[in-house]
Each structure stands twice: as structure tokens, then as C-alpha cells.
C-alpha positions in Angstrom: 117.6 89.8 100.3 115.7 92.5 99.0 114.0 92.1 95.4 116.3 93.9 92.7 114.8 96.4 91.0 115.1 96.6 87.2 117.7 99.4 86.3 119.3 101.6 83.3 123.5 101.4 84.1 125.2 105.0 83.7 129.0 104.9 83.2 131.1 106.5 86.1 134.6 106.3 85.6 135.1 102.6 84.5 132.6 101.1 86.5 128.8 101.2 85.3 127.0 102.2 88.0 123.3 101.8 89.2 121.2 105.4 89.0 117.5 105.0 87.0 114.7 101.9 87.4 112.3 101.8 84.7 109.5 101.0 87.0 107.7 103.8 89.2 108.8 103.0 92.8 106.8 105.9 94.7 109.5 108.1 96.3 112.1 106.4 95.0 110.8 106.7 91.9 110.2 110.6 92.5 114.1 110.5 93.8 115.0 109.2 90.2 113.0 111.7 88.2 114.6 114.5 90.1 117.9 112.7 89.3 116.8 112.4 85.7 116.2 116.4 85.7 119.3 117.3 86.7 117.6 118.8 90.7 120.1 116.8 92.3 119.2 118.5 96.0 116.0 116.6 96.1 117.2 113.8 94.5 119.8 113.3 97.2 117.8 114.3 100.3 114.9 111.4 99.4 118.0 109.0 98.3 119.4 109.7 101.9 116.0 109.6 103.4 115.8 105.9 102.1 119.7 105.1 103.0 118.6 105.8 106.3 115.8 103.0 106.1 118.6 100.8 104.9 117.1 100.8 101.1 120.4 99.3 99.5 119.4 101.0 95.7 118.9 104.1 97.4 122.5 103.7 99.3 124.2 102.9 96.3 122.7 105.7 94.0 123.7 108.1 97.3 127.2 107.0 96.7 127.3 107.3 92.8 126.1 110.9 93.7 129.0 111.8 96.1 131.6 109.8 93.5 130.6 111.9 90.9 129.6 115.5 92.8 126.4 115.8 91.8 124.3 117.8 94.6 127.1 117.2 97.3 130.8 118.0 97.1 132.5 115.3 95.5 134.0 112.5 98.3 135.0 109.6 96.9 135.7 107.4 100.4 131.7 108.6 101.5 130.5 107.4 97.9 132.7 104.0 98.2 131.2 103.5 101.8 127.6 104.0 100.4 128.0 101.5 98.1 130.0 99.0 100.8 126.7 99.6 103.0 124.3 98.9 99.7 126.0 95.4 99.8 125.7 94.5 103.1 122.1 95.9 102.4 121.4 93.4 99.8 122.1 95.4 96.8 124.4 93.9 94.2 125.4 97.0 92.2 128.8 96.0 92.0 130.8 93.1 92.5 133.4 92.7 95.6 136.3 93.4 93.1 135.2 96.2 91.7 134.4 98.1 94.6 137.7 96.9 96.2 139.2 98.7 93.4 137.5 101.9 94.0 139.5 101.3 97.5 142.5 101.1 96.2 145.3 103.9 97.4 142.6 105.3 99.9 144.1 107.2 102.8 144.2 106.6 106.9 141.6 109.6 106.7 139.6 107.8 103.7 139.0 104.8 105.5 137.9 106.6 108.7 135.7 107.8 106.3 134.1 104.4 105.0 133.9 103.5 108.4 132.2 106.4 109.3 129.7 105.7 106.5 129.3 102.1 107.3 128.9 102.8 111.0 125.8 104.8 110.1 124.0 102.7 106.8 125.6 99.4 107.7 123.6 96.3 107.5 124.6 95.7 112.2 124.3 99.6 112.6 120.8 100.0 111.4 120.0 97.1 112.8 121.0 98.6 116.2 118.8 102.0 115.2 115.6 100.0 114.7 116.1 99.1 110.9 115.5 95.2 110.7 116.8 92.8 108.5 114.2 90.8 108.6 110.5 91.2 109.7 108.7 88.5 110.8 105.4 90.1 109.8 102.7 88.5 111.9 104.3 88.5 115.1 102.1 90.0 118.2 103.0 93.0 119.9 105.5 91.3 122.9 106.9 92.9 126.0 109.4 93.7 128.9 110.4 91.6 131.7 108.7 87.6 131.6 106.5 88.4 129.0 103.8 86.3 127.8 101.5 86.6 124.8 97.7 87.0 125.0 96.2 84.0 123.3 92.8 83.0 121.8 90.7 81.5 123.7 87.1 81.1 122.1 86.6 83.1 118.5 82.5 83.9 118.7 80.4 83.2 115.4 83.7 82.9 113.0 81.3 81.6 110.4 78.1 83.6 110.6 79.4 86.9 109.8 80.7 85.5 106.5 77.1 83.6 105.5 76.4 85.5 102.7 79.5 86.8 101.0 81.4 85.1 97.8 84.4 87.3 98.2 88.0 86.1 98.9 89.8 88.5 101.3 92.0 88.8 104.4 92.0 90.8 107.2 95.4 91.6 110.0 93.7 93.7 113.2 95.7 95.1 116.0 93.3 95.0 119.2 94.2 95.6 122.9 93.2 93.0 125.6 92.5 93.3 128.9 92.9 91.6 132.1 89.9 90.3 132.1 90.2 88.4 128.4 88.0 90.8 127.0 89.1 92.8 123.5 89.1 96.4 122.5 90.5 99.5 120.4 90.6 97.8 117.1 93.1 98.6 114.6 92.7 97.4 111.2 95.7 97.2 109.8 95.5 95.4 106.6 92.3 94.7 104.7 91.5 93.4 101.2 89.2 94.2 100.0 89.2 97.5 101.9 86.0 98.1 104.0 84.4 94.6 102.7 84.7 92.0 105.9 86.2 94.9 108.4 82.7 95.4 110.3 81.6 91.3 110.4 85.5 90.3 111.5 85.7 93.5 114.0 82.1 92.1 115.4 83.4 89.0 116.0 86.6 89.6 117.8 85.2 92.5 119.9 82.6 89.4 121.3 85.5 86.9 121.5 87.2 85.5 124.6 90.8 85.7 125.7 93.5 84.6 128.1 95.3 88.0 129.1 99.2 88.7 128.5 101.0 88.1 131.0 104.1 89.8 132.8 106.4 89.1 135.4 103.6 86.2 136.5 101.1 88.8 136.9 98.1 89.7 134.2 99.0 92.7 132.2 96.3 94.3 129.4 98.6 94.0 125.6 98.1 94.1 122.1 97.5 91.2 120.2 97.6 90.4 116.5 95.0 88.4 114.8 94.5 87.9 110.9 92.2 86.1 109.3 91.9 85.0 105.7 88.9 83.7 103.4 88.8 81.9 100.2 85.2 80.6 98.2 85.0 78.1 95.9 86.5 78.8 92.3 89.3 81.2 94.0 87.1 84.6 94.2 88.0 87.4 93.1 90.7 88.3 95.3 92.9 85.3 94.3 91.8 85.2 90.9 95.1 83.7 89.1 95.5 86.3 86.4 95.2 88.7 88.6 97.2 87.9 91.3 99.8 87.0 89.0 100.2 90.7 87.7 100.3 92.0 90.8 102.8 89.2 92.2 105.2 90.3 88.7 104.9 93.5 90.0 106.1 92.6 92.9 108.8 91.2 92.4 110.1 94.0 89.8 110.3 96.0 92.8 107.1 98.2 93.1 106.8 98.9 96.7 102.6 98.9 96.3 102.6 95.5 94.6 105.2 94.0 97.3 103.0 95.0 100.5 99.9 93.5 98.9 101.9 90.2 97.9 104.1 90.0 100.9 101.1 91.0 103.7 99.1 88.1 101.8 101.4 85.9 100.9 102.5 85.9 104.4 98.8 85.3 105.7 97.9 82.4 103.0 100.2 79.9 102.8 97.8 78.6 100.0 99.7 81.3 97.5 102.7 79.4 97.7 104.7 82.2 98.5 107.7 81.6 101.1 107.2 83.3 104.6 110.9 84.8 104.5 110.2 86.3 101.0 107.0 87.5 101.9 108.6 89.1 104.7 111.4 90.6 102.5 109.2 92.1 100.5 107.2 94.1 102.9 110.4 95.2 104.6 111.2 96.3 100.9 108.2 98.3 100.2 108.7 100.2 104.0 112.5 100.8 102.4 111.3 102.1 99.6 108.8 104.7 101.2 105.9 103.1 100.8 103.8 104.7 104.3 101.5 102.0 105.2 104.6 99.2 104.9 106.7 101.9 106.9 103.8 102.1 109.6 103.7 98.4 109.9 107.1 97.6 110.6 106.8 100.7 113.4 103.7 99.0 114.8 105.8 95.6 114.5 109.1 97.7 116.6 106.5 99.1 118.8 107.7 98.2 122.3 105.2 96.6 124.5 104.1 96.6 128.1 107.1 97.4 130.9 109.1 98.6 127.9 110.2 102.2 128.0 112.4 103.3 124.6 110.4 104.1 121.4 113.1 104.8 119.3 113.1 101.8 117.1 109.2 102.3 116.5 109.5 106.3 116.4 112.0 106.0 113.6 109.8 104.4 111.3 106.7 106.1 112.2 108.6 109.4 111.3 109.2 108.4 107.9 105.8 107.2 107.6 104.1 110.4 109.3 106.7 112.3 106.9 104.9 110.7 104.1 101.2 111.4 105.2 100.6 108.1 107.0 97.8 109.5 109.6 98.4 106.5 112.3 101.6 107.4 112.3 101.3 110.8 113.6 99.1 109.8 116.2 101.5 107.0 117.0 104.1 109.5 117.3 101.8 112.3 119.2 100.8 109.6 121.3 104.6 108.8 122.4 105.4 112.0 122.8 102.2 112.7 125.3 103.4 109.7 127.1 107.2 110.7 127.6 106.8 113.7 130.3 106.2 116.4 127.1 107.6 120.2 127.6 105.9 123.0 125.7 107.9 122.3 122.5 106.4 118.6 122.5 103.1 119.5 123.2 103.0 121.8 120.0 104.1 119.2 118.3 101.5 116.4 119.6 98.8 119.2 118.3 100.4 119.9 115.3 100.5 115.9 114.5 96.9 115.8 116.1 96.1 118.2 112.9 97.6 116.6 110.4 95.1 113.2 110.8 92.4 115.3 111.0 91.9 114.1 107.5 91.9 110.1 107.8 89.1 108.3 107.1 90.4 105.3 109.5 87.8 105.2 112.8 90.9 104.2 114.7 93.2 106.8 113.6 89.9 109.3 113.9 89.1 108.0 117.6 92.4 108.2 118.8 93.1 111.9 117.8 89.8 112.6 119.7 91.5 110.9 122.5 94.2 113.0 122.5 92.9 116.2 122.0 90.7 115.9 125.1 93.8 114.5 127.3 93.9 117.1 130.3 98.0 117.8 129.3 96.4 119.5 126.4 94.2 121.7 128.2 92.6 123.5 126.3 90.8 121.2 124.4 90.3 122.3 120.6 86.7 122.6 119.6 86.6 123.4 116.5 89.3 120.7 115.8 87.4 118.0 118.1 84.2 118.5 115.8 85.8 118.4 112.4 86.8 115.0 113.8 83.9 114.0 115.0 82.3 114.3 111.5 84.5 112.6 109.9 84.7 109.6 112.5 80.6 109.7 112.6 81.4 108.9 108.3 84.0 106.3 109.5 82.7 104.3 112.3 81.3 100.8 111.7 78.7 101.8 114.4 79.2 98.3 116.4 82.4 99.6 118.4 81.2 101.8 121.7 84.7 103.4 121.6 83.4 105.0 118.5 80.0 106.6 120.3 82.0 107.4 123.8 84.9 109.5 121.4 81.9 111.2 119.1 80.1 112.2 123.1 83.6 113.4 124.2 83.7 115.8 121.3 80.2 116.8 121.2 80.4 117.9 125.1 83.6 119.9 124.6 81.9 122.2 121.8 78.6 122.5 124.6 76.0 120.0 122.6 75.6 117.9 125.3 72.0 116.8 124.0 74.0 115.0 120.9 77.0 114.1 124.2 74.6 112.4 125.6 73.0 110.0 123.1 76.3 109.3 121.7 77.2 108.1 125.4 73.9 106.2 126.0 74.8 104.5 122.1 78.1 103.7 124.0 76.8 102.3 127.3 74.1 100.3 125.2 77.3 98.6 122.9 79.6 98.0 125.6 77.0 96.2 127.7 76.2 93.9 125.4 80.3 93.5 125.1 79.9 92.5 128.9 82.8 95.5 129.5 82.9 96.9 132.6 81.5 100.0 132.1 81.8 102.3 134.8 84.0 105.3 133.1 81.7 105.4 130.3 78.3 105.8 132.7 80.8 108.7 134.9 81.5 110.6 131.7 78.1 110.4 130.7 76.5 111.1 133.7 78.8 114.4 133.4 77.4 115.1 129.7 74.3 115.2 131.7 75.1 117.7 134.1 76.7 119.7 131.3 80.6 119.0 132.4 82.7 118.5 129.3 84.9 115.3 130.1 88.7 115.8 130.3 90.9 112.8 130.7 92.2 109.1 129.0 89.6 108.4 127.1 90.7 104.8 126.2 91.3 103.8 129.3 88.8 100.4 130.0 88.6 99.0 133.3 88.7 95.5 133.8 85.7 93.2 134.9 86.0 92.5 138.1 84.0 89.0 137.7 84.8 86.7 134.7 82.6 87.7 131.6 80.0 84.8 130.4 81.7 82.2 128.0 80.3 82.8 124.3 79.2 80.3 121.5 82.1 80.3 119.1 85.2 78.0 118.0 88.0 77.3 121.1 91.2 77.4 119.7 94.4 76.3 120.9 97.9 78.5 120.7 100.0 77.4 117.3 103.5 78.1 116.2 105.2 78.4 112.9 103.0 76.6 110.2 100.2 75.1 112.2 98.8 78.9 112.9 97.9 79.7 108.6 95.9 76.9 106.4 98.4 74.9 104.1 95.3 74.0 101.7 92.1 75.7 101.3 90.4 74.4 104.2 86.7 73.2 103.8 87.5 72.0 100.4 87.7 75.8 99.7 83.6 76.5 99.8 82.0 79.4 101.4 83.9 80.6 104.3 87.0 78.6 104.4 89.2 80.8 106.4 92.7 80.4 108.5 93.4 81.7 111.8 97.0 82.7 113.4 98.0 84.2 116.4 
């Protein structure tokens, strides 16, 4: 169940009725303001925006809305099957009697109407949509058919790149693997502190080993999720107690910032003491309460994976989050729509998406768009767009990733400076060789930068080694389920660089 919220009760009818928090909950909180003013249309299109997401407050203030008329003609069986759905939804605004009383002397009609109501916000209906219940947070990227996860394998220099820092942290990095065991396209997801161990952990799993996914008996290349925490002796500054104890009471008051902080680590470090299902719940809660990054992660989570086909469960979240300025959402969603046999309408939109993440300061988000934009279905290539990207990926990039250098040549050859096309592409070749990739596309598009030819076509696209890379120095790990995958103590005795690893 969802975390209540802390409320002020407004009388409707006889029944006192949930409509104000006294905490700020982001758009929820903007929803209640509106409210509070008396602009009831806002108010009711970001409370139905939530419903949607299954946000049981939001549901139930929705219905107190349409019980009382207030922005929407008044209906009382639609406000009653709000506030039937903001049960199911784990919202306890009013006990089973009481709204069995509001029931009472409803109509055939009326209670085609509740139906109606519950058939769309429903706890089972939403569900069906692509609303979950429950997240299970950490769980890797799977796929269609006989599906089998990519595993570690060997985890090169986990504890050099950490040598000399006295920081607690964690990290949660999306990265695709190929056939060949080797990793690529890093995502980082999560990571506190921001921009502290991102370029060390990156390092580290970009030089790591792999066994591939694996579908329908044959080796298939899939994402994979791998976290990593860190704690130093005395508790850092990260987990400092007072600290994370404010943001934890927070948290469970309901503010949608706090609870993806607490639940994200609290689902990472078992050492909080926070349960995995609460953690969880409280995620889930912050992505119902439209907070973007939490909404993006459950889309990444509903993502389907290799020999899957339908995006709609992912799509519906990454709407809301792209809706709300979450950049790797729009390229989510521009990427899906590329992928799904686009008509003209869809390819304005893929640009239009492609333009608004022009702005993020996230590498991946920045190399991806690059991606796009030079993807032949989008002939012609946007220049001027393709080198305002380029700048701010050049400001982004962690300068260890050759994916970085091959998207900043791609750019630089499609606005005609193919001097700077091709030392980005030589800083790629360099990079990837030393990653042992395979690295014929990247010496074809640079031998193109050379000859002046602009390169148009899937930019991400890494061909597997045809030979098995070397093995590197590094910690072998076997695959774990349930609570051997996160550290129940602080490992190490909790020194420098005691750390827990999941798959």
C-alpha cells in the first residue's frame, strides 16, 4: 500500500472527504493549489492525469470533484466509482460503509456507471494498461520467448576505481550486452551523489566480462541491470543518520522526491533496514505522484525486451514522464516510435521529441538523440540541431565511453567539419580498442569522415567479436537471487570501499 499522505478533511454532504495535503507533493501538490484557488479545470486535468497512474489520493479527490461539481458537471455514480477505485488503489479515504452508503438508491444506469469508472482506474484494469501494483525495482530488463538473463561474469578492478574516495553512494546503470559478453550504451539511472562515482563505476563495467542473454537457446544482445552501493567507515556522508532520517520522514509523509531517494536506496542497501516491498511501494508512489525520474523508471522497468513487440505498458509511463520534462523519456518514446514503421505524422513527432532533450545534460540521453537524428528515416539530418547537441554532450561525456566520441564525429560530419569528424572518430577507435570491441563500423564511418561523406545510419549498432575477448583481472561472481544479490551488513567491516553487488 501506498504511503498516506497527511491531509486537511473538507465536509461534503455528511461524509468528510479527502481534498488538501499539507506537504508539497510536486504536481500533486500544484493539483491542490489550483484546487485551493478555486481553478478547478487544472486542478482536475492533473488529478485525472494521476488517476490514470492509479494515484489512489488523486482518484479520490477526482471523485470529491465530480460529487460536488466543481470543474465537471456534477455525477455522483462517476465520483462514488473514483473513490471505489481510490480503495482498491490503496487509499483509505473512506471506510467500506461509508462509501456503501453513497451507493445507496443508485440506478441500473448508475452502477453501469461505477463500473464504467472502475473498469478504467481499478486496481486489475490498470494493471492490464501497464500500471503495476507492485515494482520490483531491481529487476533486469527480460524478454520474449525462453528468455534468459545476461549474468556477471568477471567485474574488472571493482576496488581500484574507489581507492581514494571517503564518500558513501550508490549507483543503478542500465547497459546493453552483446553476444559476445562484452558491455555497452550506459545508462545511469540512479546516482547518489550525482556525478561522484558515475565515471570510475561506468570504467569498470564497460571493461567487465559477461555471459550474453539468451533466447530461444540461441545468444541474443539485452539489457542488464547492475547497481552497486558503497559505504566507508563512520557511515559517510550519504548515510549520515540525521540526515537520512529527515529525508526517510519525508518519505514516508508522502513527498514523492524523498520516497524515490529512500525507496531506490533502500531497495539497493539492505543495510538501511528498509523492507524491499516498502521500498518498492514507495518508488511506485513517487512515479504516481508525478514525480518524472520515478515515472521513467518504472517505463524503463515495463520496457519490453528482446522478441517482444508491444510498448504500451512502457510508452504509457514514459508519456507522463516526457509530459513532465523527463528527457530520456522522450527519446524513449521517439525511439519506439522510429522503430514501429513511423508515417509522416510520427516522424514529426520523433523530431519534435528529438528537440525537446536537446537540453539534458545526461551523455546518454545526449548520445542517443544524436543517434536518432542521423537515422536515414529522418533524412534530412538537422545540423544545426545535431551541433547544439554535440556541445552539450562534449560538456556531458565522461570522456572514457567511445560511443561518446563516434556520436560527437557523427555530428561534426553532418554540419561539414570533418577535421573535428575525424579526431572525434580516431578518440573512438582508440577507446573501443582498448574495450577489445569489435570495431569495424566505427573504422567504416570514419574512414567516410575522411573522404568527406557525412555518415547516415544506426549509430548504436555494435557488432559482435567474432573471437572471445581476453579474460580481465577482476572479481568472478556467481548469479544470486533474492537476498544473497545486496550486502545484509556493511561488508569489509564497513572500511574504504565496502560495496554490494546485484544482478
Amino acid at each position: 500500500m501506498r504511503p498516506h499522505l497527511f491531509f486537511r478533511a473538507s465536509a461534503l454532504a455528511a461524509f468528510a472527504l479527502v481534498i488538501a495535503p499539507t506537504l508539497a507533493r510536486a504536481d500533486f501538490n500544484s493539483a491542490v493549489a489550483d484546487y485551493a484557488a478555486q481553478r478547478f479545470e487544472p486542478a482536475r486535468a492533473e488529478f485525472e492525469s494521476l488517476a490514470a497512474l492509479g494515484d489512489g489520493a488523486s482518484q479520490f479527490n477526482l471523485g470529491a470533484m465530480y460529487l460536488r461539481g466543481e470543474g465537471v458537471a456534477k455525477d455522483r455514480a462517476t465520483g462514488v466509482g473514483l473513490m471505489l477505485a481510490a480503495a482498491q488503489n490503496g487509499f483509505a479515504g473512506l471506510g467500506p460503509e461509508k462509501l456503501a452508503a453513497l451507493q445507496a438508491g443508485f440506478t441500473a444506469p448508475e452502477q453501469a456507471t461505477v463500473k464504467a469508472v472502475l473498469d478504467r482506474y481499478g486496481r486489475d484494469a490498470l494493471e492490464l494498461k501497464g500500471v503495476p501494483a507492485e515494482l520490483p525495482v531491481l529487476s533486469t530488463p527480460g524478454g520474449c520467448g525462453n528468455f534468459q538473463h545476461a549474468e556477471y561474469e568477471t567485474i574488472a578492478n571493482r576496488n581500484a576505481a574507489f581507492a581514494e574516495y571517503e564518500q558513501d553512494g550508490l549507483i543503478v546503470l542500465d547497459l546493453t550486452v552483446g553476444i559476445d559478453g562484452l558491455a555497452h550504451d550506459p545508462e545511469v539511472l540512479l546516482a547518489f551523489p550525482p556525478n561522484f562515482f558515475d565515471k570510475d563505476i561506468i570504467n569498470s563495467y564497460l571493461q567487465s566480462r559477461f555471459k550474453p542473454a539468451i533466447r530461444d537457446g540461441q545468444p541474443t544482445p539485452a539489457r542488464v541491470r547492475v547497481h552497486m552501493t558503497t559505504a566507508v567507515e563512520g557511515g559517510g556522508r550519504l548515510w549520515a543518520p540525521s540526515r537520512f532520517a529527515q529525508i526517510r520522514e519525508r518519505a514516508e509523509k508522502g513527498q514523492p522526491d524523498a520516497q524515490y531517494f529512500i525507496g531506490m536506496a533502500g531497495s539497493l542497501d539492505p543495510t538501511l533496514g528498509i523492507a524491499s516491498e516498502h521500498a518498492h511501494e514507495m518508488v511506485l508512489g513517487a512515479a504516481k505522484g508525478g514525480y518524472p525520474r520515478a515515472q521513467y523508471l518504472v517505463g524503463v522497468f515495463e520496457a519490453p525486451g528482446p522478441g517482444c513487440t508491444s510498448h504500451a505498458r512502457s510508452d504509457l509511463w514514459f508519456e507522463e514522464a516526457a509530459r513532465r520534462g523527463e528527457a530520456a523519456a522522450s527519446i524513449a518514446l521517439a525511439r519506439d516510435l522510429l522503430n514501429a514503421k513511423p508515417g509522416p505524422p510520427d516522424l514529426a513527432r520523433v523530431r519534435a521529441l528529438i528537440q525537446t532533450s536537446s537540453g539534458s545534460s545526461e551523455a546518454y540521453v545526449l548520445r542517443h538523440a544524436i543517434a536518432l537524428e542521423v537515422d536515414p528515416r529522418l533524412d534530412p539530418a538537422d545540423a544545426s540541431r545535431l551541433g547544439a547537441l554535440a556541445e552539450r554532450l562534449q560538456k556531458a561525456m565522461n570522456r572514457i565511453d567511445p560511443e561518446d566520441y563516434d556520436a560527437l564525429a557523427a555530428a561534426a560530419a553532418v554540419n561539414g567539419d570533418y577535421p573535428a569528424a575525424v579526431s572525434a572518430g580516431e578518440h573512438a577507435l582508440s577507446l573501443a580498442k582498448g574495450l577489445y570491441w569489435n570495431t569495424s563500423a566505427i573504422e567504416e564511418r570514419l574512414a567516410g569522415y575522411r573522404a568527406h561523406r557525412a555518415f547516415h545510419g544506426d549509430l548504436l549498432d555494435l557488432p559482435p567479436r567474432s573471437t572471445p575477448p581476453p579474460p580481465v583481472t577482476g572479481r568472478t561472481l556467481t548469479s544470486c537471487t533474492g537476498s544473497q544479490c545486496g550486502r545484509q551488513k556493511a561488508d569489509e567491516k564497513q572500511k574504504k570501499l565496502g560495496s554490494g553487488i546485484a544482478r
